[in-house]
Biopython code that builds the backbone (N, CA, C, O; Angstrom):
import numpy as np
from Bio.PDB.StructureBuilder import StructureBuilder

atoms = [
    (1, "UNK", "N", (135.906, 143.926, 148.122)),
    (1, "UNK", "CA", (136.264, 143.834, 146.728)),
    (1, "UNK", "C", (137.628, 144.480, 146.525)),
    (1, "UNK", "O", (137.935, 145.548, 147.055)),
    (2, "UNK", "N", (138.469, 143.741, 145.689)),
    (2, "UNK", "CA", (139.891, 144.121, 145.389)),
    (2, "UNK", "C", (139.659, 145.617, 144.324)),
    (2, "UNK", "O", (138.808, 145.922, 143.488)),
    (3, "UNK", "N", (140.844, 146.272, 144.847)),
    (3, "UNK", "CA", (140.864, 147.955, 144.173)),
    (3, "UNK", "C", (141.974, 147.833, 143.328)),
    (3, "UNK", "O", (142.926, 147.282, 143.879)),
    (4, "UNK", "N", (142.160, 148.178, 142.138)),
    (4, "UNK", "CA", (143.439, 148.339, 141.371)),
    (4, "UNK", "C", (144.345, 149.554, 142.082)),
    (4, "UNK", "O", (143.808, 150.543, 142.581)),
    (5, "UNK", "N", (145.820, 149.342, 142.059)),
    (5, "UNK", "CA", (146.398, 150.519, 142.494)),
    (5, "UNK", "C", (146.938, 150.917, 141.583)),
    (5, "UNK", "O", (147.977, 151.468, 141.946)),
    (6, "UNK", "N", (146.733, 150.966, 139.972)),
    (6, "UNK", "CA", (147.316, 151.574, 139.002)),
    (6, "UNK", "C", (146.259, 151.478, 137.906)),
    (6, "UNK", "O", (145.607, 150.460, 137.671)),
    (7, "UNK", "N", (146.138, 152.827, 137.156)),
    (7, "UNK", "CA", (145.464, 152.191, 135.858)),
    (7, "UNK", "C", (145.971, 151.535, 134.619)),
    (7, "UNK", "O", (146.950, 152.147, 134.191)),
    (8, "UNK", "N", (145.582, 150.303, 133.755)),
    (8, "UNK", "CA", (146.720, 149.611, 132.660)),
    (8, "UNK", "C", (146.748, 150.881, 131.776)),
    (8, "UNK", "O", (145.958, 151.820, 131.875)),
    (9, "UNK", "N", (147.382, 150.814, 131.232)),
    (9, "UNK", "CA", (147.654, 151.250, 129.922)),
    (9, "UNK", "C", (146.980, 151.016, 128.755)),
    (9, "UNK", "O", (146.890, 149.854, 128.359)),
    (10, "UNK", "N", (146.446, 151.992, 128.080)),
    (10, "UNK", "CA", (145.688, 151.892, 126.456)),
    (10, "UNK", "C", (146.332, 150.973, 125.717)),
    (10, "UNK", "O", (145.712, 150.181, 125.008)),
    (11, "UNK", "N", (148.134, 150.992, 125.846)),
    (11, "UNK", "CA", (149.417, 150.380, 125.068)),
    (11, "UNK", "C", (149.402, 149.255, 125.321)),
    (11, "UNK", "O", (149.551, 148.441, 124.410)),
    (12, "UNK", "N", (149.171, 148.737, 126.963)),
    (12, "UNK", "CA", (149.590, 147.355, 127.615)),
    (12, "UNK", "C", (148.316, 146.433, 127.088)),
    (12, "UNK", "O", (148.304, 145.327, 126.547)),
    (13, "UNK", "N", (147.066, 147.492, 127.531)),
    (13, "UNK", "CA", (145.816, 146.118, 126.858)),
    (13, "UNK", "C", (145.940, 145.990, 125.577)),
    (13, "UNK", "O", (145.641, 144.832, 125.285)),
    (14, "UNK", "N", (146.326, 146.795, 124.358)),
    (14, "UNK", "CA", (146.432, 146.139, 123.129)),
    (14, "UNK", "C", (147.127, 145.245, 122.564)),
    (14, "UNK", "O", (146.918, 144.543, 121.574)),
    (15, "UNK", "N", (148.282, 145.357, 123.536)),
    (15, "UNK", "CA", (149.727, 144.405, 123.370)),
    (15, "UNK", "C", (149.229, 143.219, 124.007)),
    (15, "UNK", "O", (149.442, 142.207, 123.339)),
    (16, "UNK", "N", (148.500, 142.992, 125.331)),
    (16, "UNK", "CA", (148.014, 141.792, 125.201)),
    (16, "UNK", "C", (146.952, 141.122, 124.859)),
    (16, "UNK", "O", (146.750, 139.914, 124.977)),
    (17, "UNK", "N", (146.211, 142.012, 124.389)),
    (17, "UNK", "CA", (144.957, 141.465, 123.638)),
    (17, "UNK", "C", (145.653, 140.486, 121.857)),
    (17, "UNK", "O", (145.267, 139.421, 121.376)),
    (18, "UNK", "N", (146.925, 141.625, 121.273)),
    (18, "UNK", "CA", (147.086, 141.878, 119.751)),
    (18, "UNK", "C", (148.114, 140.040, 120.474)),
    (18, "UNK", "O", (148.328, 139.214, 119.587)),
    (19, "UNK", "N", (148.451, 139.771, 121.493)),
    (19, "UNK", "CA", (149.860, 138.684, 121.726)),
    (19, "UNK", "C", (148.389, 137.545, 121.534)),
    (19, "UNK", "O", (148.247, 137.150, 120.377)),
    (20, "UNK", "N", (147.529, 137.118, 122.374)),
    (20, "UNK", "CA", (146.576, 136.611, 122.747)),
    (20, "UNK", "C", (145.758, 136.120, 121.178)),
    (20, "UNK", "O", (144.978, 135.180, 121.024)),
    (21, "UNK", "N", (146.179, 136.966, 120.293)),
    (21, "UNK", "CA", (145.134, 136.957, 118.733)),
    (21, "UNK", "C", (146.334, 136.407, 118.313)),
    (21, "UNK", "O", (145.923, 135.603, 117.476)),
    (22, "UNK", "N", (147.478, 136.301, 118.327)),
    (22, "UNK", "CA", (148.353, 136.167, 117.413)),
    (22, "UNK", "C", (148.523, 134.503, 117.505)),
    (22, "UNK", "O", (148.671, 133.682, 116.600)),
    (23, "UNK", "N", (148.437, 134.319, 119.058)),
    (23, "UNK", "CA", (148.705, 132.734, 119.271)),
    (23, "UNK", "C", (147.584, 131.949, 118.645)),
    (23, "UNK", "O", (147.899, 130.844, 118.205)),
    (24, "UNK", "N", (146.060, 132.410, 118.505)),
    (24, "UNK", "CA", (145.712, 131.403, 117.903)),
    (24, "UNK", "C", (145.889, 131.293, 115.915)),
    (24, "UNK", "O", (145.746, 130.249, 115.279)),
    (25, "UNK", "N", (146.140, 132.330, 115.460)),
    (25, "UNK", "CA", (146.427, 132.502, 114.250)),
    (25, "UNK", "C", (147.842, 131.536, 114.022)),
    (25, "UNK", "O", (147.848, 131.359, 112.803)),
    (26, "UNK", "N", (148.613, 131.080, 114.390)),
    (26, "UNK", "CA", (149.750, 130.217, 113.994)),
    (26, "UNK", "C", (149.275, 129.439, 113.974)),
    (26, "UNK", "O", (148.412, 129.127, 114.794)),
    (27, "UNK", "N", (149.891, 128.315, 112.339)),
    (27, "UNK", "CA", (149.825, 127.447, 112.185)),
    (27, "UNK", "C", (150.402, 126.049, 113.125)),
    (27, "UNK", "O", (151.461, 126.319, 113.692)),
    (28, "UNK", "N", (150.067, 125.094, 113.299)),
    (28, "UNK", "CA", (150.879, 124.174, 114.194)),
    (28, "UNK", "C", (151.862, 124.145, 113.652)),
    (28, "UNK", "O", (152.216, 124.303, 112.484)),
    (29, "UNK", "N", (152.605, 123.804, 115.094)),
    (29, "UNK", "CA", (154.188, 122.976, 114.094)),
    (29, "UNK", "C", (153.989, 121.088, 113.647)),
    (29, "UNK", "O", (153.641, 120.139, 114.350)),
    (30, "UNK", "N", (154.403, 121.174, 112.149)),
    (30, "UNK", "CA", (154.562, 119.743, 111.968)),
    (30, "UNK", "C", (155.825, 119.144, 111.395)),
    (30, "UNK", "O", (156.535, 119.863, 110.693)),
    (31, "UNK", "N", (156.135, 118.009, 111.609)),
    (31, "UNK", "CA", (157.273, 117.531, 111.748)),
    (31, "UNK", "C", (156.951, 116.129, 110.354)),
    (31, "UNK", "O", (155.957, 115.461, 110.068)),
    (32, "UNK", "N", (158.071, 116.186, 109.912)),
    (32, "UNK", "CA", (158.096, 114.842, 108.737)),
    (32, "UNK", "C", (158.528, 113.876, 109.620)),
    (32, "UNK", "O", (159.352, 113.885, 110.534)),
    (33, "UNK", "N", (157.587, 112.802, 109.020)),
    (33, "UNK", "CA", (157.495, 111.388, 109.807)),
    (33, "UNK", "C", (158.891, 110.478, 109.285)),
    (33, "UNK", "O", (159.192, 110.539, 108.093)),
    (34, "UNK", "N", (159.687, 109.673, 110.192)),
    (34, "UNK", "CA", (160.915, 109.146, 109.373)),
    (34, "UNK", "C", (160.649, 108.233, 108.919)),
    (34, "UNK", "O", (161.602, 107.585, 108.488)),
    (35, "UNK", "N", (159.482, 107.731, 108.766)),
    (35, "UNK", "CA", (159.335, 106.420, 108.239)),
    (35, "UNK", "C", (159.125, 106.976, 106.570)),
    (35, "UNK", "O", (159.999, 106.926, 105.706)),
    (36, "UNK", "N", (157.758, 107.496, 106.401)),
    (36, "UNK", "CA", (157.243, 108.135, 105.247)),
    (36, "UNK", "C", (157.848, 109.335, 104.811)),
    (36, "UNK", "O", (158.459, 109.223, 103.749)),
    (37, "UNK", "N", (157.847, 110.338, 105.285)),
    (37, "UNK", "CA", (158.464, 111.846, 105.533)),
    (37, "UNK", "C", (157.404, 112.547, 105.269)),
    (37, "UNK", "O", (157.779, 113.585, 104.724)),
    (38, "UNK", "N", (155.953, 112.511, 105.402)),
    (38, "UNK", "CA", (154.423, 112.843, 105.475)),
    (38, "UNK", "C", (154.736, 113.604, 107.010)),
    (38, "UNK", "O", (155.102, 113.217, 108.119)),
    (39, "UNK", "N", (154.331, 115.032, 106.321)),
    (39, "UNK", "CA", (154.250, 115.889, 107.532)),
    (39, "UNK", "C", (153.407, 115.465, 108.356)),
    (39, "UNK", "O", (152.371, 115.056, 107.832)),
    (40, "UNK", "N", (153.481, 115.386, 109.861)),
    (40, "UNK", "CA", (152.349, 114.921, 110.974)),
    (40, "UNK", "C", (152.566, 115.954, 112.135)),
    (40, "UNK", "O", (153.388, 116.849, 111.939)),
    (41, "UNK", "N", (152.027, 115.913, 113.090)),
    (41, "UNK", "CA", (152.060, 116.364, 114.395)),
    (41, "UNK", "C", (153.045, 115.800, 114.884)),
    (41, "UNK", "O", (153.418, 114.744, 114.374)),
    (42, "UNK", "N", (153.779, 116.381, 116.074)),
    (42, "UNK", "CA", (154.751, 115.417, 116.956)),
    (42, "UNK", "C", (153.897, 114.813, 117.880)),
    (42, "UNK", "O", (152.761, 115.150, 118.215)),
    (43, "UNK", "N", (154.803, 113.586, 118.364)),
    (43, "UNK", "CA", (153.945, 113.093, 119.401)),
    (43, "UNK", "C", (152.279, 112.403, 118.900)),
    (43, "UNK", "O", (151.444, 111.977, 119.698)),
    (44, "UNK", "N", (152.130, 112.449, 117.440)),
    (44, "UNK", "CA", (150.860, 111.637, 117.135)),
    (44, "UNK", "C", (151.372, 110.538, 116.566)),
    (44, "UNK", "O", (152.577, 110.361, 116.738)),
    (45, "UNK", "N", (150.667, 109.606, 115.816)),
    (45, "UNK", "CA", (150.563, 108.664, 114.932)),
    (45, "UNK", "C", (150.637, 109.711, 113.605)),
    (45, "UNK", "O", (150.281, 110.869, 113.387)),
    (46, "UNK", "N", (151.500, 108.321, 112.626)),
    (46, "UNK", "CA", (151.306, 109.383, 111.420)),
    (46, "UNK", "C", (150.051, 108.803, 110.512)),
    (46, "UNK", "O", (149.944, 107.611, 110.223)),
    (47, "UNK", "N", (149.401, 109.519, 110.229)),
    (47, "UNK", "CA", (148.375, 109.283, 109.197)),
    (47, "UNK", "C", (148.242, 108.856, 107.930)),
    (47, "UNK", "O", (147.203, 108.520, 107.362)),
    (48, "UNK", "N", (149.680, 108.893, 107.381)),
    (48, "UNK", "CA", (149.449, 108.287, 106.049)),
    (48, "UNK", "C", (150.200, 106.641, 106.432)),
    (48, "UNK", "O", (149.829, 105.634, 105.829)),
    (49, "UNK", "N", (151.072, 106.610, 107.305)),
    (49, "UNK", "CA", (151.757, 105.217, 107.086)),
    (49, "UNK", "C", (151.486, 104.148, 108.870)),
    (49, "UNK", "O", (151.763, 103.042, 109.333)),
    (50, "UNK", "N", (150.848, 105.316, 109.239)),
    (50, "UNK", "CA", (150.260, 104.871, 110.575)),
    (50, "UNK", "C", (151.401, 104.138, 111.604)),
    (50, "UNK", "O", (151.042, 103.079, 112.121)),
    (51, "UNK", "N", (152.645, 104.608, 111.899)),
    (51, "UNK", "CA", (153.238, 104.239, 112.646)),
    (51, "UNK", "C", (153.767, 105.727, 113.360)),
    (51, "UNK", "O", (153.939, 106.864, 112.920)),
    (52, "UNK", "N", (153.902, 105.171, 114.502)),
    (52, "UNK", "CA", (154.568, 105.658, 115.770)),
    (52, "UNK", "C", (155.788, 105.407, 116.571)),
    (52, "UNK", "O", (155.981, 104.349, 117.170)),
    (53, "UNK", "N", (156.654, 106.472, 116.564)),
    (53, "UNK", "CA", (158.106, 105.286, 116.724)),
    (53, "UNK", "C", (158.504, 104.404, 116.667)),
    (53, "UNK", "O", (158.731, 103.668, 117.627)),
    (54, "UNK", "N", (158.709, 104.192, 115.610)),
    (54, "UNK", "CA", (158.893, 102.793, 114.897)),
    (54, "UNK", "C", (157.877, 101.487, 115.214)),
    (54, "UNK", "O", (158.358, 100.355, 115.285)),
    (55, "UNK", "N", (156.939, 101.644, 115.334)),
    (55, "UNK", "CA", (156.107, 100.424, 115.701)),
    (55, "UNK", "C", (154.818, 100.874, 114.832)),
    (55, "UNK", "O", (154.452, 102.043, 114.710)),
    (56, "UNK", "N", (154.158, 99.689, 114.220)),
    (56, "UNK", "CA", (152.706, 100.216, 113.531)),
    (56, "UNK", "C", (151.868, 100.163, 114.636)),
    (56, "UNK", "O", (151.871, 99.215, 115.420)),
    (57, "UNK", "N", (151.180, 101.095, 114.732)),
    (57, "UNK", "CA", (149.742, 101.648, 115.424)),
    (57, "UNK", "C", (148.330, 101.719, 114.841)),
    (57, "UNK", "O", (147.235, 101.597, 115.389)),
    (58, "UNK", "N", (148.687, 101.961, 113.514)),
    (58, "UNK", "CA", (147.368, 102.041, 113.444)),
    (58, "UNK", "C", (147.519, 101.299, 111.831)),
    (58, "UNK", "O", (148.313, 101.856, 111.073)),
    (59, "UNK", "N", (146.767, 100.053, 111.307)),
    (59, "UNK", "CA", (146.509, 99.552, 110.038)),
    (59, "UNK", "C", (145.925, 100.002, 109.351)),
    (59, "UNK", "O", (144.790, 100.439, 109.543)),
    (60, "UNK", "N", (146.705, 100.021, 108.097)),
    (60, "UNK", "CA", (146.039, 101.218, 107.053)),
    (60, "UNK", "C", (145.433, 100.425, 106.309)),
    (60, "UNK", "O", (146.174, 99.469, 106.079)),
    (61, "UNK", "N", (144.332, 100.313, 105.744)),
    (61, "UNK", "CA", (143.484, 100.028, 104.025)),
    (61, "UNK", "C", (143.590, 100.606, 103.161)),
    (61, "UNK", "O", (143.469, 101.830, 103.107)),
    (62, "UNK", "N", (143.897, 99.720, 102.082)),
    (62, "UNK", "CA", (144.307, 99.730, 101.225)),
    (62, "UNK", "C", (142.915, 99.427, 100.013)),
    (62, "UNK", "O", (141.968, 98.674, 100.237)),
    (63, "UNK", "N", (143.157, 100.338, 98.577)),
    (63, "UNK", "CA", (142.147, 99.179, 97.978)),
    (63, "UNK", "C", (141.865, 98.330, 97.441)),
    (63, "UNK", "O", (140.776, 98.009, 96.966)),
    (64, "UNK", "N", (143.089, 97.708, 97.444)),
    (64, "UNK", "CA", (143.226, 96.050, 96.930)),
    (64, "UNK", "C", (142.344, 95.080, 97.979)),
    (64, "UNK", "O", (141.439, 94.280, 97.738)),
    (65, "UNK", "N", (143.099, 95.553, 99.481)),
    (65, "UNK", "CA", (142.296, 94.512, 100.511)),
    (65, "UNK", "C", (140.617, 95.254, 101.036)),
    (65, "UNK", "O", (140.015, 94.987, 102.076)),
    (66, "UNK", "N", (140.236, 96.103, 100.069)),
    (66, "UNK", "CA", (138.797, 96.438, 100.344)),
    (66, "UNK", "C", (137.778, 95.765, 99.573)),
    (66, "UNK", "O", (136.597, 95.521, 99.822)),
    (67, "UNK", "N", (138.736, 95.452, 98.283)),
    (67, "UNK", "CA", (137.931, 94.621, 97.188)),
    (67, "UNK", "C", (137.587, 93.509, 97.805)),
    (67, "UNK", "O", (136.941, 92.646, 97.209)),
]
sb = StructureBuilder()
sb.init_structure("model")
sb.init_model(0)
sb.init_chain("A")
sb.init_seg("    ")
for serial, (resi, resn, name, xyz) in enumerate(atoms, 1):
    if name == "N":
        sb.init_residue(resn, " ", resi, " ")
    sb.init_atom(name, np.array(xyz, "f"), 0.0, 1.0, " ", f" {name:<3s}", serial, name[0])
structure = sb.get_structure()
């Protein structure tokens, strides 16, 4: 069994425990879509106008064509 040759620090485990809490507390980053300017994820489809670099991906409904 492996032996530590130093003990951590009281300072070092809180600093990476307090770094470790912090990353999941941020919000994502989101980016305005250029088609719509509807904040989205990068790299997704956008959700309100459903295109993806310049190409439609995904068809949206509407409720005219639900009637």
């Amino acid at each position: 069994m492996a032996l530590q040759k130093r003990r951590m620090g009281r300072g070092r485990i809180h600093a990476r425990r307090s770094a470790w809490a912090n990353r999941k507390m941020h919000k994502p980053y989101t980016a305005a879509c250029p088609n719509c300017s509807a904040p989205r994820l990068p790299h997704r489809v956008c959700m309100q106008c459903g295109q993806y670099r310049g190409e439609q991906i995904v068809e949206q409904t509407t409720a005219e064509t639900e009637e």
